[in-house]
C-alpha positions in Angstrom: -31.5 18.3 218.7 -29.0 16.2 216.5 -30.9 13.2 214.7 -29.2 10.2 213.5 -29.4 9.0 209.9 -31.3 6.4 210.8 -34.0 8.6 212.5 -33.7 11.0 209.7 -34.0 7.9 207.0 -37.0 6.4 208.9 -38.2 10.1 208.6 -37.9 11.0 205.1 -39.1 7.4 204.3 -42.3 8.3 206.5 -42.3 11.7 204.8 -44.1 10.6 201.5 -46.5 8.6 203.7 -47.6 10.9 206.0 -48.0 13.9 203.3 -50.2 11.2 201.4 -52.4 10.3 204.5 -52.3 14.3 205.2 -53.6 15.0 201.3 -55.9 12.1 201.4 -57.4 13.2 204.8 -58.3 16.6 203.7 -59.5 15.0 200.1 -61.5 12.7 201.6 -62.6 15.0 204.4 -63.9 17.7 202.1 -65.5 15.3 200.0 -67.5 13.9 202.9 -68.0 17.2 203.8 -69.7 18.9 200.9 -71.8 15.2 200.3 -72.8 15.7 203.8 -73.7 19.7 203.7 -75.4 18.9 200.1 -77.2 16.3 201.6 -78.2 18.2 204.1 -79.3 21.7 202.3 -81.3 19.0 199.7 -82.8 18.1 203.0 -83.9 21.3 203.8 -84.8 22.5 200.8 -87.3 19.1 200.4 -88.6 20.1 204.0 -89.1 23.8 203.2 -92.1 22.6 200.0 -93.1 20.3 202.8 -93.3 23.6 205.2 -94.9 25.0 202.5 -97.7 22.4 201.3 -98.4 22.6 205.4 -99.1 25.9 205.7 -101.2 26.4 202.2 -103.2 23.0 203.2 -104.0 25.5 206.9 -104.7 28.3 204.5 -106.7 25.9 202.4 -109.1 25.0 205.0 -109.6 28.4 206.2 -111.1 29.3 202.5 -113.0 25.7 202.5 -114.4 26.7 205.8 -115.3 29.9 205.0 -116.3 29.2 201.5 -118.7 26.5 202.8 -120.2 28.6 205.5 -120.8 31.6 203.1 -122.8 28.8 201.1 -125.0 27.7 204.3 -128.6 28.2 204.1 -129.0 29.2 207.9 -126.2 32.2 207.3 -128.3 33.2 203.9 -131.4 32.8 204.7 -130.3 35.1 208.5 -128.4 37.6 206.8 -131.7 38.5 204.4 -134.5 37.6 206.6 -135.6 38.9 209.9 -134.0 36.1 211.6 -130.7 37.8 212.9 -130.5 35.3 216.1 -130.3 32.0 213.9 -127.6 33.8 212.2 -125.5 34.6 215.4 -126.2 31.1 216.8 -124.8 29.3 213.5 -121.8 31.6 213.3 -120.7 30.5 216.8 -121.2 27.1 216.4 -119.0 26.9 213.3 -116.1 28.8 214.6 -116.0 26.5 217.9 -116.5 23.6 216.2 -113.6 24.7 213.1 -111.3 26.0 215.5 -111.5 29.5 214.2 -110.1 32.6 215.6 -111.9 35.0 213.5 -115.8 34.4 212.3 -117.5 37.6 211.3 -120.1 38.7 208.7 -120.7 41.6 207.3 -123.8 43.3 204.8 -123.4 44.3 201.3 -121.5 47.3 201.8 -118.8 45.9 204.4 -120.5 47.3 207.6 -120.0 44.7 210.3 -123.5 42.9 210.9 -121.9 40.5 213.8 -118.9 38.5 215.2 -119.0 35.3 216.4 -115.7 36.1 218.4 -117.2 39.3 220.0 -120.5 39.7 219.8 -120.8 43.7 221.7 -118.9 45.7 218.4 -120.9 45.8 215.2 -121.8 48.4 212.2 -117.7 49.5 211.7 -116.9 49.0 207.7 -114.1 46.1 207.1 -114.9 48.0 203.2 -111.4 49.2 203.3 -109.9 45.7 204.7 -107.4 44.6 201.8 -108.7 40.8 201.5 -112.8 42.0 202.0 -112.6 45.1 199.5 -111.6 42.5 196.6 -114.2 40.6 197.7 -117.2 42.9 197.7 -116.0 44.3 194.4 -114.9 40.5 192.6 -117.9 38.9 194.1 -115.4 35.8 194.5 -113.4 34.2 197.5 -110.4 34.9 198.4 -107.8 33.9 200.9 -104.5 35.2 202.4 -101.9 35.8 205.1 -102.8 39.2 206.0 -101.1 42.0 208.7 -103.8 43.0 211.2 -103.3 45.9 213.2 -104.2 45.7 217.2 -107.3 48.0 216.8 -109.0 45.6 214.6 -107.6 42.5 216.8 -109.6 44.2 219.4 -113.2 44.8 217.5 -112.0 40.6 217.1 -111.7 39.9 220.8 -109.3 41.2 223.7 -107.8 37.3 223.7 -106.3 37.4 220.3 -104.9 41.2 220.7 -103.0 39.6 223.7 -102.1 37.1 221.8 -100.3 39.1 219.8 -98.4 41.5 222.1 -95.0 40.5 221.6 -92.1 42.1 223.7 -88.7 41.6 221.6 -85.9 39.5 223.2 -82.3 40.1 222.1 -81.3 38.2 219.8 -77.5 38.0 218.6 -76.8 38.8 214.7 -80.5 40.2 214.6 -80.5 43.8 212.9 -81.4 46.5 215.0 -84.5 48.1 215.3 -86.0 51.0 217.4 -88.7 48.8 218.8 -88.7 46.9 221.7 -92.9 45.0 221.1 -95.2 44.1 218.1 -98.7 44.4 219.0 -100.2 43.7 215.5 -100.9 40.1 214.3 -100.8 37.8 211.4 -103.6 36.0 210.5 -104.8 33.3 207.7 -107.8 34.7 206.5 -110.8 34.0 203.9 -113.6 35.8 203.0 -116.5 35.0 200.6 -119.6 37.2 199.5 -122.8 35.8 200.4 -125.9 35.5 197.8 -129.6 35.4 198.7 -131.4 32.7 196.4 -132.1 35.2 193.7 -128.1 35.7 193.1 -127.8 39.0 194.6 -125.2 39.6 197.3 -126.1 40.9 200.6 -123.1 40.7 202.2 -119.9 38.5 203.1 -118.8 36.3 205.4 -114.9 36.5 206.9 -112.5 34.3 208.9 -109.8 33.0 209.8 -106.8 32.2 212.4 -104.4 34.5 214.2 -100.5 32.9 213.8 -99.4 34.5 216.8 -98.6 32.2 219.5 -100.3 29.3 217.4 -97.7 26.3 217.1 -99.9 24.2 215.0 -98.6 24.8 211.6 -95.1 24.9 212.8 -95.7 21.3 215.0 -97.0 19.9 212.1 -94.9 20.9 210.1 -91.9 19.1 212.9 -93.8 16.3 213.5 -94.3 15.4 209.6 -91.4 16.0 208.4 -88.5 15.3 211.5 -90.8 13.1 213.1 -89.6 14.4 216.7 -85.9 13.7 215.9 -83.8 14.4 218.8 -79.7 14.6 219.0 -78.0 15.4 222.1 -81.3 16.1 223.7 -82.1 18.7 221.1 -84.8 18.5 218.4 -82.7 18.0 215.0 -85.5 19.9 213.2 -87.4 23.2 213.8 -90.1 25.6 212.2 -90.8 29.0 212.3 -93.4 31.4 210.9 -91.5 35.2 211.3 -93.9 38.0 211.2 -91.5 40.2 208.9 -88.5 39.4 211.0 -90.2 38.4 214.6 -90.9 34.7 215.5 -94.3 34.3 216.1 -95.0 31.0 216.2 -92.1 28.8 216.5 -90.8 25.5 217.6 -87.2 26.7 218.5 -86.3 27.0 221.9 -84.1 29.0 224.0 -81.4 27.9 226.6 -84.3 27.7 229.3 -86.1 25.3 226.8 -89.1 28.0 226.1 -90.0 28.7 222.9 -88.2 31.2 221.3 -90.8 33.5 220.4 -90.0 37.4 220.4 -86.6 36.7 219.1 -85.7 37.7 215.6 -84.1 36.7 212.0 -80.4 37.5 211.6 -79.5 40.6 209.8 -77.8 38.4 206.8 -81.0 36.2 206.5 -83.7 39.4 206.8 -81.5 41.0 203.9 -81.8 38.1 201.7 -85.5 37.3 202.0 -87.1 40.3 203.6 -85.5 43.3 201.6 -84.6 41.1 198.4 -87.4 39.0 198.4 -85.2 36.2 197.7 -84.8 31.9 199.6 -82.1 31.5 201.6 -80.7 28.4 201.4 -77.3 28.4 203.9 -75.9 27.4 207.1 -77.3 30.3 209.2 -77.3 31.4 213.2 -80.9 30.5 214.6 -81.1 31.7 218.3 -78.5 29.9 220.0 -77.5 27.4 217.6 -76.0 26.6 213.8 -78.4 25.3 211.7 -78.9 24.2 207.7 -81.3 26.2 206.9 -84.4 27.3 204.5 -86.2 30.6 204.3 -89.1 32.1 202.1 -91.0 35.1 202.3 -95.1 34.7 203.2 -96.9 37.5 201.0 -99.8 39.3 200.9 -102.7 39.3 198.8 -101.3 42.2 197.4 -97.4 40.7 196.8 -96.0 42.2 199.5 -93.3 40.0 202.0 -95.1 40.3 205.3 -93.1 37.3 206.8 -90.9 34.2 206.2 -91.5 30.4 206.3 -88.5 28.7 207.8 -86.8 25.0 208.1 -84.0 24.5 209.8 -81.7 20.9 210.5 -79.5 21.0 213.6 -75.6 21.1 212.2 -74.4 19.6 215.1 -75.0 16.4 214.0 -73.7 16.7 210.7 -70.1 18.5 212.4 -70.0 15.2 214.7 -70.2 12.9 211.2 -67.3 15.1 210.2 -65.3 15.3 212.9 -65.8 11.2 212.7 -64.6 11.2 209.2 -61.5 13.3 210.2 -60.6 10.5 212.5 -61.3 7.5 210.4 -58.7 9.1 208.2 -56.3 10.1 210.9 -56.3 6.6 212.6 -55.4 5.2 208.7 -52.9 7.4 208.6 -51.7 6.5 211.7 -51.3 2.8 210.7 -49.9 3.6 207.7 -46.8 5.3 209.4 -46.1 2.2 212.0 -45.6 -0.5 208.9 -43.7 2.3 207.1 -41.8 2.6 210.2 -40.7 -0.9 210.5 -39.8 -1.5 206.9 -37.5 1.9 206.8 -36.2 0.3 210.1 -35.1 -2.4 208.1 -33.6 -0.6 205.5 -31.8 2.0 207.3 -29.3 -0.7 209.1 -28.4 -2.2 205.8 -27.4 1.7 204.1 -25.6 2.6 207.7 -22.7 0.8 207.5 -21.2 2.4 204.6 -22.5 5.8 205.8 -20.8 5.2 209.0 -17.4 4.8 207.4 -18.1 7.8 205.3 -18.6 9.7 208.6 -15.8 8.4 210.2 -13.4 9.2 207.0 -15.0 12.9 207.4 -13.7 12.9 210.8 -10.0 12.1 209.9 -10.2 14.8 207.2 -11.7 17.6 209.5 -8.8 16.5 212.1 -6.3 17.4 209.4 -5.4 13.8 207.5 -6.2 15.4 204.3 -4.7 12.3 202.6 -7.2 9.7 203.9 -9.3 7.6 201.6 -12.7 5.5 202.2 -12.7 2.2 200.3 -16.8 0.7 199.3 -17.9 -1.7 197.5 -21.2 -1.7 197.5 -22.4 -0.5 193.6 -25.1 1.9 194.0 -25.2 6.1 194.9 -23.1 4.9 198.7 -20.4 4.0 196.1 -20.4 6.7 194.2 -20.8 9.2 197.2 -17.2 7.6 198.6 -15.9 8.3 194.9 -17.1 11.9 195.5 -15.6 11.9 199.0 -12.1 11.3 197.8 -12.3 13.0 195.3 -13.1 15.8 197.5 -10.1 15.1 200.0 -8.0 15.5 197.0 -9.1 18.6 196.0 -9.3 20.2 199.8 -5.6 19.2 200.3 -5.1 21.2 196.7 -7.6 24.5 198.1 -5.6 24.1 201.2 -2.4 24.6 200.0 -3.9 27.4 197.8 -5.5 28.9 200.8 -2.1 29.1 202.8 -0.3 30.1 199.8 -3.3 33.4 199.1 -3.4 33.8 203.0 0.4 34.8 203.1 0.0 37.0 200.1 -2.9 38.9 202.0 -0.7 39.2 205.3 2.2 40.8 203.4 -0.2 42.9 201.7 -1.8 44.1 204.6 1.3 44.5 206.3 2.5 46.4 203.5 0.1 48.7 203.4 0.2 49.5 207.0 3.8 50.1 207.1 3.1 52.1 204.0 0.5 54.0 205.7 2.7 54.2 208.7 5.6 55.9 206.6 3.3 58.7 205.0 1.9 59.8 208.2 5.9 60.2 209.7 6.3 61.7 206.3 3.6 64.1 205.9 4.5 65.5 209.6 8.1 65.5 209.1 7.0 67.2 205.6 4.2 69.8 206.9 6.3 72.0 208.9 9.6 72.8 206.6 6.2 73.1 203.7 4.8 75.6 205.8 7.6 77.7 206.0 8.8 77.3 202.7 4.8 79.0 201.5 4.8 81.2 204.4 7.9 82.8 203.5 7.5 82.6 199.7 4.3 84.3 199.6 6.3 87.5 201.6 8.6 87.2 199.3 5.5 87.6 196.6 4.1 90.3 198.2 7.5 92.1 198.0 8.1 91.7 194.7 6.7 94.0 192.0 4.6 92.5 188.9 7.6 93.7 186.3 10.2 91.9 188.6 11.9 89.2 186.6 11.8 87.1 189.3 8.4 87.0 190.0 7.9 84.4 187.7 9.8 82.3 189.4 8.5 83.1 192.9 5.0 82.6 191.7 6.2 78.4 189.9 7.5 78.0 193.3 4.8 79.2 195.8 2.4 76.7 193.0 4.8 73.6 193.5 4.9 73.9 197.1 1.0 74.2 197.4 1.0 71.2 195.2 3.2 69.6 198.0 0.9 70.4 200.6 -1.5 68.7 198.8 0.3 65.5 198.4 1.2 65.8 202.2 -2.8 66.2 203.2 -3.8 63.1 201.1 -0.8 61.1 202.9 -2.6 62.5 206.1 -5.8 61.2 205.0 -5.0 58.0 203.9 -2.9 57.6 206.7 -5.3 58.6 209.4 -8.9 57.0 207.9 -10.7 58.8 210.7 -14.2 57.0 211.8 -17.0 58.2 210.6 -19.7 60.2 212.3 -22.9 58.3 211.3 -26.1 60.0 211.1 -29.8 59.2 209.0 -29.3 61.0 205.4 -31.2 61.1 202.5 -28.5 59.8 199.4 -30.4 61.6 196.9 -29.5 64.5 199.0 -26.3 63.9 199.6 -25.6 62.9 195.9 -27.4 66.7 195.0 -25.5 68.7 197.7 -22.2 66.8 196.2 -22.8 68.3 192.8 -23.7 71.3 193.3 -20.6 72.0 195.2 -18.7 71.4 191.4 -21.4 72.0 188.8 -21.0 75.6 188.4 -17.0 75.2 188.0 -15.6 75.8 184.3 -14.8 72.4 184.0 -19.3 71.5 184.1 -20.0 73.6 181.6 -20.5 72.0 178.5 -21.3 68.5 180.6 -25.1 67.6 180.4 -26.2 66.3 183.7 -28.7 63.9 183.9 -30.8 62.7 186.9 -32.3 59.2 187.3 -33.1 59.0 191.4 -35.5 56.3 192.5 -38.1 59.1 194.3 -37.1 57.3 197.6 -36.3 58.3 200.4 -33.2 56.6 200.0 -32.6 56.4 203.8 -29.1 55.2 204.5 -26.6 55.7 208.1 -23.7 57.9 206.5 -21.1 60.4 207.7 -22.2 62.6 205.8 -19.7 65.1 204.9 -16.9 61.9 204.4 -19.6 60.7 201.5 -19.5 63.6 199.9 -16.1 63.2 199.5 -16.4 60.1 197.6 -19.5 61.4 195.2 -16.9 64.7 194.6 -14.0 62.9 194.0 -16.4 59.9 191.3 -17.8 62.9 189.7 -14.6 65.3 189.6 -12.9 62.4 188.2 -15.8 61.6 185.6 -15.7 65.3 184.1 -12.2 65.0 184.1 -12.0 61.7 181.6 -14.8 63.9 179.7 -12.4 66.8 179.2 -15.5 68.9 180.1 -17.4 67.8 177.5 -20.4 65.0 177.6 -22.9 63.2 179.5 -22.9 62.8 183.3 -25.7 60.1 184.5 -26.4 60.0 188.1 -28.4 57.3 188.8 -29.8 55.8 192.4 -32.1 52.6 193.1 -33.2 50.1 195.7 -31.5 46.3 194.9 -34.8 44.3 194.5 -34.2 42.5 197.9 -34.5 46.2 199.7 -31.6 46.0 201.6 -28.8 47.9 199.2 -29.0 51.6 197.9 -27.2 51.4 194.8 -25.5 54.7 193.6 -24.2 54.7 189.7 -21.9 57.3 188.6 -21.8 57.4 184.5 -20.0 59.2 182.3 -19.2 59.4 178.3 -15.7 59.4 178.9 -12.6 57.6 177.1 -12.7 54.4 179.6 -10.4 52.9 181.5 -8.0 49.6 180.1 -8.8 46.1 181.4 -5.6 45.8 183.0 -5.6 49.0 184.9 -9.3 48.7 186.4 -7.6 46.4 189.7 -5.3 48.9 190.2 -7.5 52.1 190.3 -7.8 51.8 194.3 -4.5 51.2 194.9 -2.8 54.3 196.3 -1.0 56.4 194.7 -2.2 54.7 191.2 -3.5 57.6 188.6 -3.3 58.1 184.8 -3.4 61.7 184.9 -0.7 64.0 184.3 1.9 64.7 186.3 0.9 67.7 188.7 -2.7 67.0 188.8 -3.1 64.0 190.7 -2.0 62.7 193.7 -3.3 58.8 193.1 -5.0 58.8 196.6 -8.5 60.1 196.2 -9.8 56.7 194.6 -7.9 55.1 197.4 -9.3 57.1 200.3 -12.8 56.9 199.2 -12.3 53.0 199.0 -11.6 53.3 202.1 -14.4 55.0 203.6 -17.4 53.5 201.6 -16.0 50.1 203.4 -16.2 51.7 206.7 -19.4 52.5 206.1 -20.1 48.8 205.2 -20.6 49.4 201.8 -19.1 48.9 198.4 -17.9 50.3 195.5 -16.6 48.8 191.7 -15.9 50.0 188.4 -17.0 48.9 185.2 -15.4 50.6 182.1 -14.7 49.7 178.2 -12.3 51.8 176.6 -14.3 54.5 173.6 -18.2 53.5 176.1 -17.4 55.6 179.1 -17.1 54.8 182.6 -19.8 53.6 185.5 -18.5 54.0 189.5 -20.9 51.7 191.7 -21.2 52.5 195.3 -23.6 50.1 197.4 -24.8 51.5 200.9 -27.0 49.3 203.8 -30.5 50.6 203.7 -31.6 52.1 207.3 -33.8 50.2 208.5 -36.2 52.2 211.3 -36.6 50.5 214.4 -39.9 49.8 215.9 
């Protein structure tokens, strides 16, 4: 589509503008955003020691309660005496009236006496239980989240080992596990030994509350800190308590609105906290939704990561207060390019008019008035520009008359040389047969004549002079004829290799050091083959020639650094060529050797078929340095 000037003035003039609303969109844009995501991962990370106090105050009144109770007078005065009913009676009425799901004590040596939970099971040893073990041998409370297996949920009551039968729902990102249901549980528990009044212990008291499928920690925890936020009909901020990576209790839902409990941690998150033991504090994937995000392990009394405390604030809010930003900016931008627009309106009709005659004189001159000129007054770049324009109309009618004048030269040249070419093909024909039998019957002649024969001598000059005639008559056929070549995929470096060792065992290589410097390739190139080593033969003939057998012969190939060329370099220690004879070594017929041992068409042939093979070649010589032949050939390139 062809713009006007004024279109492409108002364009450039809204160019400047437009990059600057585009750089201060994405400036202001990410500065928004990474205020907004720090705000929000300071948010979480505030709410996660919130999550935190919540669920050590819950552990915190499990030891108070159980501390307290261990202290009662009923449960000591039961325990010792013979009043075992009192004892059962009081241990049920705590545990309704504290909301416990645990409540059982046990005698000195960790043999269950009674459960307030379930009354039937009684006289198994908790002594190997890792919370009551410390307790019976440190005589002191202690409290902990703790990993109870379904057996003992059982002795505890059936309820709570239903509770925590979990069946595992997929959950994408999640690592995978063999598994498909959890049946063990993760409880809060305290225990505290239990003194008669003379200070000796006679047993200890235990409790505490299964996590399973209890939401009030994570409620709490939603309530206090989000206050029941909602955005987009979705709560903005949810809890979970994982045992190890399985939601237990949780306040995330699913698409169904159900909460989300037998799905699992991603793989990333149960990496970080789980196996490393470290927070994660990142946007991460929580069932169905992005979220910013805070994880902790939950240990064991004995330091072990048996689960993870996690916060999470729904991103979609914060994406929206981007995405709002984003347009802020835009529509600014926006603005900005309609004013711009009407000033550069403005401006563009005042520059036009000396633009227009510019175009117009441009006109004129492409139509062949090379002798027109554009008169401005202005005083600014426009009048300068029309300076520039005549001047340039002055120097195109000088090029053109040049152009004509180098343009006739070539035709006569070309026309020359075909005529030339012409004449040595009629010549070499007329030439070949008379030659033929002029050797034919000369070598008879030879063959008849004994070696003491005076004239044998003579014979022998002749039969030489007229081969050397048949050889100037077959480089007129091959200069005349330039036959096409017969392309085919070839390897230079091979070519180049088979070239020389067709000569390198000749007389004339003896006492020539040959050097090799090939790029390791392949040098892939579409060549006729046998026709380029006719061109490598005749360089490197040539270069041992100048050497008079004696020196150093560099062959040397490369890639040009935009791929595209194979560049072949033929170097020798020779004398050099002169300055003023380098133009004419392609010419034909043009050599410097003796007479009788060139015809001055080799050069002139192999010219000719490197450019049929859309290449090229030059020389570069200094007379006493040597001489370097450079022959350029099109990289194949395969096709897909």
């Amino acid at each position: 589509m062809r713009l006007t000037f004024r279109k492409r003035f108002i364009f450039y003039f809204l160019l400047p503008v437009l990059f600057t609303g585009f750089i201060a969109t994405i400036v202001g844009e990410r500065l928004i955003s990474g205020g907004i995501i720090r705000q929000a991962q300071d948010k979480v990370r505030v709410d996660l020691n919130s999550a935190r106090e919540i669920y050590q105050e819950h552990l915190d009144q499990v030891r108070n309660v159980i501390r307290f109770t261990a202290e009662n007078h009923f449960i000591r005065q039961g325990l010792s005496g013979p009043d075992l009913a009192s004892l059962k009676t009081e241990l049920i009425r705590i545990r309704e009236n504290e909301n416990l799901d645990i409540l059982s004590v046990t005698d000195h040596n960790g043999r269950v006496v009674f459960r307030a939970g379930n009354p039937q099971p009684s006289g198994d040893s908790q002594a190997s239980d890792e919370i009551i073990s410390q307790v019976l041998s440190k005589r002191e409370l202690l409290a902990a989240t703790q990993i109870m297996p379904r057996e003992e949920l059982l002795k505890e009551g059936d309820d709570l080992a239903e509770r925590t039968h979990i069946q595992f729902i997929h959950t994408p990102r999640a690592r995978l596990r063999p598994q498909e249901e959890e049946t063990s549980g993760m409880i809060i528990k305290a225990a505290a030994p239990i003194f008669d009044n003379s200070g000796a212990m006679i047993g200890a008291l235990y409790g505490g509350n299964v996590l399973n499928r209890d939401y009030k920690i994570v409620d709490k925890v939603k309530e206090t800190v989000y206050q029941g936020q909602v955005y987009k009909g979705k709560d903005i901020g949810t809890a979970t308590i994982f045992q190890g990576d399985l939601r237990i209790s949780t306040n995330v839902t699913r698409e169904d609105g159900s909460r989300a409990i037998g799905t699992r941690v991603s793989e990333e998150v149960y990496d970080q906290v789980i196996v490393k033991g470290l927070p994660w504090l990142e946007r991460a994937f929580v069932v169905n939704d992005w979220y910013y995000t805070a994880y902790e392990p939950i240990k064991n009394i004995r330091d072990e990561i048996v689960g993870i405390l996690y916060v999470g604030i729904l991103e979609d809010k914060f994406v929206d207060m981007r995405r709002r930003t984003i347009l802020i900016f835009l529509g600014i931008t926006l603005l900005g390019m309609i004013i711009a627009s009407s000033i550069s309106y403005v401006f563009a009709s005042r520059i036009l008019q000396p633009i227009r005659q510019l175009v117009s004189a441009s006109r004129k001159i492409a139509g062949g008035d090379l002798d027109h000129k554009v008169n401005i007054t202005a005083r600014d770049e426009i009048k300068d520009l029309g300076d520039a324009f005549n001047t340039m109309a002055a120097s195109l009618k000088e090029r053109d008359e040049q152009l004509k004048e180098r343009t006739q030269q070539t035709l006569m040249r070309s026309e020359r040389m075909a005529t030339l070419g012409q004449l040595a093909a009629g010549v070499a024909h007329e030439i070949n047969n008379p030659l033929g039998g002029v050797l034919t019957y000369g070598h008879l002649v030879l063959e008849d004549t004994g070696e003491d024969d005076s004239r044998r001598d003579n014979l022998e000059k002749l039969v030489a002079q007229a081969n050397r005639c048949k050889k100037i008559v077959k480089g007129l056929l091959d200069f005349a004829r330039q036959s096409e070549p017969t392309m085919a995929v070839a390897d230079i470096n091979e070519t180049l290799n088979a070239s020389l060792a067709l000569v390198e065992s000749q007389s004339l290589f003896y006492n020539i050091r040959v050097v090799r410097k090939y790029d390791p390739g392949p040098l892939r190139t579409m060549i006729d083959a046998s026709q380029m080593q006719q061109v490598f033969l005749n360089i490197i003939i040539n270069a041992a020639e100048s050497m008079e057998g004696q020196g150093k012969l560099t062959l040397a190939t490369r890639i040009t650094e935009d791929g595209t060329l194979i560049t072949i370099e033929v170097t020798d220690t020779g004398a050099g060529i002169p300055t003023e004879n380098i133009d004419k070594l392609f010419d034909p017929f043009y050599t410097t050797k003796e007479v009788g041992r060139g015809t001055g068409l080799g050069l002139a042939i192999s010219y000719g078929i490197v450019e049929r093979h859309k290449g090229r070649i030059e020389v570069k010589s200094k007379l006493g340095q040597g001489t370097t032949f450079l022959v350029q050939l099109p990289v194949w390139q395969e096709v897909s």
